[in-house]
C-alpha positions in Angstrom: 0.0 0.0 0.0 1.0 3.0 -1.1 0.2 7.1 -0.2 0.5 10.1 -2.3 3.2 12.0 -1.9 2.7 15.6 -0.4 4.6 17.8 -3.3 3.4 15.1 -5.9 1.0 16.7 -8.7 -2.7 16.1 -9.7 -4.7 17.0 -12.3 -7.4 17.5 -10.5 -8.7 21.0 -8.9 -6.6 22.1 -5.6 -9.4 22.5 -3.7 -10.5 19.3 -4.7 -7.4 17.2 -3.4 -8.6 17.2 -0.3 -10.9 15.0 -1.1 -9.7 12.8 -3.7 -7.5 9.6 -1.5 -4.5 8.0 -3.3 -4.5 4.5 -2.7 -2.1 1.7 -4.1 -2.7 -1.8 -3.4 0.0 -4.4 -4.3 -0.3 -7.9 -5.2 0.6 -10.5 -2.1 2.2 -13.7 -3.6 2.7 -14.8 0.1 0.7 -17.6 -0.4 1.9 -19.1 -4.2 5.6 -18.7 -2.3 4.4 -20.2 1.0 3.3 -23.1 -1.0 6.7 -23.4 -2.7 8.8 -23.0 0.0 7.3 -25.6 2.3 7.1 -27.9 -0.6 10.2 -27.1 -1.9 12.2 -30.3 -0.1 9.3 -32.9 -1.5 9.5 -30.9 -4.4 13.9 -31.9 -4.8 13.5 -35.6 -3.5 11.2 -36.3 -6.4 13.0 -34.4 -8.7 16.0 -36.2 -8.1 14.2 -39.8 -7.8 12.9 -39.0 -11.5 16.1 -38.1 -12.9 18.1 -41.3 -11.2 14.8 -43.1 -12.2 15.6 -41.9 -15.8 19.1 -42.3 -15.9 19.5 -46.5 -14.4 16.5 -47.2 -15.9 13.8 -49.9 -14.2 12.8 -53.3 -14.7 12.9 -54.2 -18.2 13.2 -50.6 -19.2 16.9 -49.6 -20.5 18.1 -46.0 -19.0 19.2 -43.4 -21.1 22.5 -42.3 -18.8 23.3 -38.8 -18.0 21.2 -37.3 -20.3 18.1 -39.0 -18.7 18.7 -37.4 -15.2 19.4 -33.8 -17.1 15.9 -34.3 -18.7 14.3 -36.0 -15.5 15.8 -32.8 -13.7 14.4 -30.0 -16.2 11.2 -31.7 -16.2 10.3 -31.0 -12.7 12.2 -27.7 -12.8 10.1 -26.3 -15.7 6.5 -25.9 -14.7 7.9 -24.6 -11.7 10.0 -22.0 -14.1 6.7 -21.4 -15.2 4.8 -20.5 -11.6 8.0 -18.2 -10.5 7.7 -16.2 -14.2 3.6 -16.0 -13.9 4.3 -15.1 -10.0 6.5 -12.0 -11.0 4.5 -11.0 -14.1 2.1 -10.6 -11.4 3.7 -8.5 -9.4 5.1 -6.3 -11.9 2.3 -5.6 -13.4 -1.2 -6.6 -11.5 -2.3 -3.4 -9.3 -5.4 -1.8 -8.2 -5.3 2.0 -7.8 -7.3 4.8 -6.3 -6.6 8.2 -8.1 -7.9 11.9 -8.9 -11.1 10.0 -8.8 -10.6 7.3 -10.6 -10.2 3.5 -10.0 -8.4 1.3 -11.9 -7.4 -2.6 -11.8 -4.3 -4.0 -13.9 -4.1 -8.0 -13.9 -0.7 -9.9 -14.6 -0.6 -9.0 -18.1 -0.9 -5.3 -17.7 -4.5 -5.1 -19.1 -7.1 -2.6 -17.2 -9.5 -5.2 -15.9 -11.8 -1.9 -14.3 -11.2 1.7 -15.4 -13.8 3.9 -13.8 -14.3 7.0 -11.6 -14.8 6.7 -8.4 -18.5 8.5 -8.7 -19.8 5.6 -11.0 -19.4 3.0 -8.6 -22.1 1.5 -7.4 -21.0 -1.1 -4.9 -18.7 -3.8 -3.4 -19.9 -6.9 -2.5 -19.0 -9.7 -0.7 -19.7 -13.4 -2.1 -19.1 -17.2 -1.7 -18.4 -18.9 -5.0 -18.2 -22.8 -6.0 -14.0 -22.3 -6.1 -12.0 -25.9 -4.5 -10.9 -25.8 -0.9 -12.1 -23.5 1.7 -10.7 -19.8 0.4 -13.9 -18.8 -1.7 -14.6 -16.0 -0.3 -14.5 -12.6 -3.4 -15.0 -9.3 -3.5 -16.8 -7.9 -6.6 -16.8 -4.2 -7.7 -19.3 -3.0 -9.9 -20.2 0.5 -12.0 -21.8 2.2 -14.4 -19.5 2.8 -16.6 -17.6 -1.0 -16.6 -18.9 -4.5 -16.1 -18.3 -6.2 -12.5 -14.9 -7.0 -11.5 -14.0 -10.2 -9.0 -11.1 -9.3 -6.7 -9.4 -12.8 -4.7 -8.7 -10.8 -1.3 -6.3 -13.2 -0.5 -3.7 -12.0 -3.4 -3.5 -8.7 -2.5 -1.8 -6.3 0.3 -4.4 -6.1 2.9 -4.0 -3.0 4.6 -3.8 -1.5 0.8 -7.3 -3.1 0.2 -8.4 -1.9 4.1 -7.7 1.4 3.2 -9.0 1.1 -0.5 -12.5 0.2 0.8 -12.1 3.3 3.3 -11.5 5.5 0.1 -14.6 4.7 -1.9 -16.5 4.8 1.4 -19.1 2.1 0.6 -20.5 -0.5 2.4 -20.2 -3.8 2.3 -23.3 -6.0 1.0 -23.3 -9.5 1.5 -24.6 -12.0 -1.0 -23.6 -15.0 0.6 -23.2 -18.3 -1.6 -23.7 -17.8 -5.4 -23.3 -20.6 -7.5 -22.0 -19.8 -11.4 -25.4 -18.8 -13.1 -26.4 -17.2 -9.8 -23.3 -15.3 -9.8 -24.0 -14.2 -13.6 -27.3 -13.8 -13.2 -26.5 -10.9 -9.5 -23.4 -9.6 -11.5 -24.5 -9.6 -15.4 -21.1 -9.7 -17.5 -18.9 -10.7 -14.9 -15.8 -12.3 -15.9 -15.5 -15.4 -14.2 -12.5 -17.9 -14.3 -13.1 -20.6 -16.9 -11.1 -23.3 -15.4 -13.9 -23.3 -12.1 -16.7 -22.6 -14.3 -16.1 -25.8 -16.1 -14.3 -28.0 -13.4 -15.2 -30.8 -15.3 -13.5 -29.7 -19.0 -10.7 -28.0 -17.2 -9.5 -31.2 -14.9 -10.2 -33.8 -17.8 -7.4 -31.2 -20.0 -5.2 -30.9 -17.2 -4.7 -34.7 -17.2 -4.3 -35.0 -20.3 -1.9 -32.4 -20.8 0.0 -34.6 -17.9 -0.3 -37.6 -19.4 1.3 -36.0 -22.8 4.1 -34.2 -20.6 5.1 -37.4 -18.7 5.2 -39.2 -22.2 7.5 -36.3 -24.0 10.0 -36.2 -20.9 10.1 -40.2 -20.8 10.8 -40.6 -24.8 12.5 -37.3 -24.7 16.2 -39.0 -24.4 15.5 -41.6 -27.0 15.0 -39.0 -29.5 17.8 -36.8 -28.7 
């Protein structure tokens, strides 16, 4: 969380500064990195179990030597490449902002996710949604002027978001649990993660892009 600077310009009235807050809120990746960290010794056991396993060999299949614990290594060390790039993406770019009036939202790819001043919001509400595990709590920000945003609490700075919520000065309203089409249905054009909306498509992908990944990295030597 950020403040203004006093000497810092605006280009909004002086006599209007007063009441116009500057807020920053900052992306928390506390919990992605607390995941990694406590994982990480699980995380080099089977990395380096896959790579011997690939390099001897087992039962009747032959190894492929140094090159197979190399690959076995890089296999487990990519898609965790891949968390650490998304992870700072995120934190270079992602941000919600309060200023001269205005509130804007950035996501990981630097896109404005909600661009809209501060007098067309309507409302922020809190709600329950059908996401895994026990953290579905989300915030959602609606307008006028911009279709409803969802906002994961949990992955940003909270005192930046304590004191956001203090800077639009509305009150919460509760909606309790929503499932998908009730959540469309509250929040019309509401962009909503496609991965939870269909669980079912989503997982059924996920293993198959496994299956495909385990298969490359396990040939992988032999083509070499």
């Amino acid at each position: 969380m950020t403040m203004r600077p006093s000497g810092e310009p605006s280009s909004t009235e002086p006599a209007d500064e007063e009441d116009l807050p500057w807020v920053s809120v900052r992306p928390d990746n506390g919990p992605s990195r607390s995941l990694l960290i406590k994982g990480s010794p699980l995380i080099a056991i089977g990395a380096l179990r896959i790579g011997l396993m690939m390099a001897r060999g087992r039962g009747t299949s032959a190894g492929s030597g140094p090159k197979g614990l190399v690959i076995g290594l890089l296999a487990v060390l990519f898609p965790l490449l891949w968390v650490v790039l998304l992870s700072g993406l995120r934190w270079a770019n992602a941000g919600i902002r309060l200023e001269d009036g205005v509130l804007m939202v950035r996501d990981r790819w630097n896109r404005r996710v909600l661009h809209a001043p501060v007098s067309s919001v309507t409302g922020v509400h809190t709600v329950k949604a059908p996401f895994d595990g026990s953290h579905n709590s989300r915030i959602v920000i609606t307008s006028r002027s911009h279709r409803p945003v969802l906002v994961d609490p949990r992955l940003w700075d909270a005192d930046g978001l304590h004191r956001l919520w203090q800077g639009l000065g509305l009150s919460f309203q509760d909606h309790g649990f929503l499932t998908w089409p009730l959540l469309r249905k509250r929040f019309p054009g509401i962009a909503l993660p496609w991965r939870h909306v269909h669980l079912a498509v989503s997982t059924l992908l996920i293993v198959l892009g496994c299956i495909a990944y385990i298969a490359l990295i396990v040939n992988l030597p032999f083509l070499l």
